[in-house]
Residue frames as qw, qx, qy, qz and C-alpha x, y, z in Angstrom:
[[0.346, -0.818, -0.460, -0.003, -216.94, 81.66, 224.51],
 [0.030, -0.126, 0.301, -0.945, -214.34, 85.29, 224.51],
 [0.016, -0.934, -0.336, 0.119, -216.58, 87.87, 225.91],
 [0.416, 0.446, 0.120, 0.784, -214.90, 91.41, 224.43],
 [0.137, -0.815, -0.549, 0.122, -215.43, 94.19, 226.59],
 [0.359, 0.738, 0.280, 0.498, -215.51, 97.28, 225.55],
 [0.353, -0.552, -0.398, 0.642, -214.09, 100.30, 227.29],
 [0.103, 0.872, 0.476, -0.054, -215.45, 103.52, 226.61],
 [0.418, 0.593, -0.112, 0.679, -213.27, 106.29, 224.63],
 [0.327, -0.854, -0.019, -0.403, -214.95, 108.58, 228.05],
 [0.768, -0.555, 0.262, 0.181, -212.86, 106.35, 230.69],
 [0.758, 0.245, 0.206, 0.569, -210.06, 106.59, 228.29],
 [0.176, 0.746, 0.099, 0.635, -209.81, 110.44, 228.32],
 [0.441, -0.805, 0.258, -0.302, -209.65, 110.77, 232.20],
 [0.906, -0.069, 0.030, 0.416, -206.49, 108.93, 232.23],
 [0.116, -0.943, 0.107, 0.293, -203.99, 111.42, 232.99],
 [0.486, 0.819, -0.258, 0.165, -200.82, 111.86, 231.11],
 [0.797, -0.051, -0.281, 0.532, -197.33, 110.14, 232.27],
 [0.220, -0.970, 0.082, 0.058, -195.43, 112.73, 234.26],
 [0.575, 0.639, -0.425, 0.284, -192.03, 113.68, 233.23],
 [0.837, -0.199, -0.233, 0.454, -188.99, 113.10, 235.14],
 [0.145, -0.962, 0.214, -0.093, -187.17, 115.48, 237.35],
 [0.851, 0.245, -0.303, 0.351, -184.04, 114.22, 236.83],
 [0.023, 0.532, -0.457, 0.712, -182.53, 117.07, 239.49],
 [0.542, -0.418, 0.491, -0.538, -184.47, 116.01, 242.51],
 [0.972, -0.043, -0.227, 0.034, -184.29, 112.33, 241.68],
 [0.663, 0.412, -0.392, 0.487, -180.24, 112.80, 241.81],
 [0.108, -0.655, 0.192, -0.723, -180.92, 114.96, 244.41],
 [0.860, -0.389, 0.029, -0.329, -182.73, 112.20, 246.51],
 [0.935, 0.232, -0.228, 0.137, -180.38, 109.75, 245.52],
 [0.310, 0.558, -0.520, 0.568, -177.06, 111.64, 246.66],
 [0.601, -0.522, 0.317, -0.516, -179.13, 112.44, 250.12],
 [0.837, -0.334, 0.240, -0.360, -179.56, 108.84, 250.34],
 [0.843, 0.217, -0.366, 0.329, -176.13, 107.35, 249.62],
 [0.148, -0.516, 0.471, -0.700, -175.11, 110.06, 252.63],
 [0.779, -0.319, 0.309, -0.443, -177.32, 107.88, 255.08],
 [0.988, -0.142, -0.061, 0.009, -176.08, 104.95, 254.04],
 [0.650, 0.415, -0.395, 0.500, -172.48, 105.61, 254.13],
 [0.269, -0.559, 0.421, -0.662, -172.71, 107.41, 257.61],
 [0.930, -0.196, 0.075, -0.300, -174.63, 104.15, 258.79],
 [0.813, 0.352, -0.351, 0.301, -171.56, 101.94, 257.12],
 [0.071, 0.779, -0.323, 0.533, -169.37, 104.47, 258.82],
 [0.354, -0.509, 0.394, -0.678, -170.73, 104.47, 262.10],
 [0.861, 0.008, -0.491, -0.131, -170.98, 100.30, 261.95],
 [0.356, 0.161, -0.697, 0.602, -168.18, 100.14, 265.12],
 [0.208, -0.352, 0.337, -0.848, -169.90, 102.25, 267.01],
 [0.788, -0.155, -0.162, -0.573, -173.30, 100.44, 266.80],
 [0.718, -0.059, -0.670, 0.179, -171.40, 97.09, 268.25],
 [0.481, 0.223, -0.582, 0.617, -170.27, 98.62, 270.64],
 [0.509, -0.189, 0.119, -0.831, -173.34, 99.89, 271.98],
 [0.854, 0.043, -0.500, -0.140, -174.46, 96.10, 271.61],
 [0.613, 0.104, -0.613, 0.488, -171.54, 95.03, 273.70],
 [0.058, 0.198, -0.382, 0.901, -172.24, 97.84, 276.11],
 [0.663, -0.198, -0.082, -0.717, -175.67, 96.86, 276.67],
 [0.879, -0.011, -0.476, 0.027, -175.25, 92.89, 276.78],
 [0.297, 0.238, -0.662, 0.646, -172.43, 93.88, 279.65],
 [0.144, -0.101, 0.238, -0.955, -174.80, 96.23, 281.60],
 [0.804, -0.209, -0.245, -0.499, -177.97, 93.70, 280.96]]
């Protein structure tokens, strides 16, 4: 008991086309966002200490 079902060539034709790759603004993203995480990393003291400075002051 398959059942086969057919899809029409018509719903096959309004399938767009893969889009290429921008290999600049991917890298481009990418760099941006190893900057955020290394500043974050960076700035890892700081953020305790804000912690601590709160936990005193609560």
């Amino acid at each position: 008991m398959n059942r086969i079902y057919h899809i029409s060539n018509k719903q096959n034709e309004n399938i767009p086309p893969p889009k290429k790759l921008d290999f600049k603004c991917k890298k481009d993203a990418t760099i941006n966002s190893l900057f955020e995480v290394e500043h974050f990393l960076c700035h890892m003291d700081q953020l305790f200490n804000y912690i601590k400075l709160y936990h005193i002051l609560k």
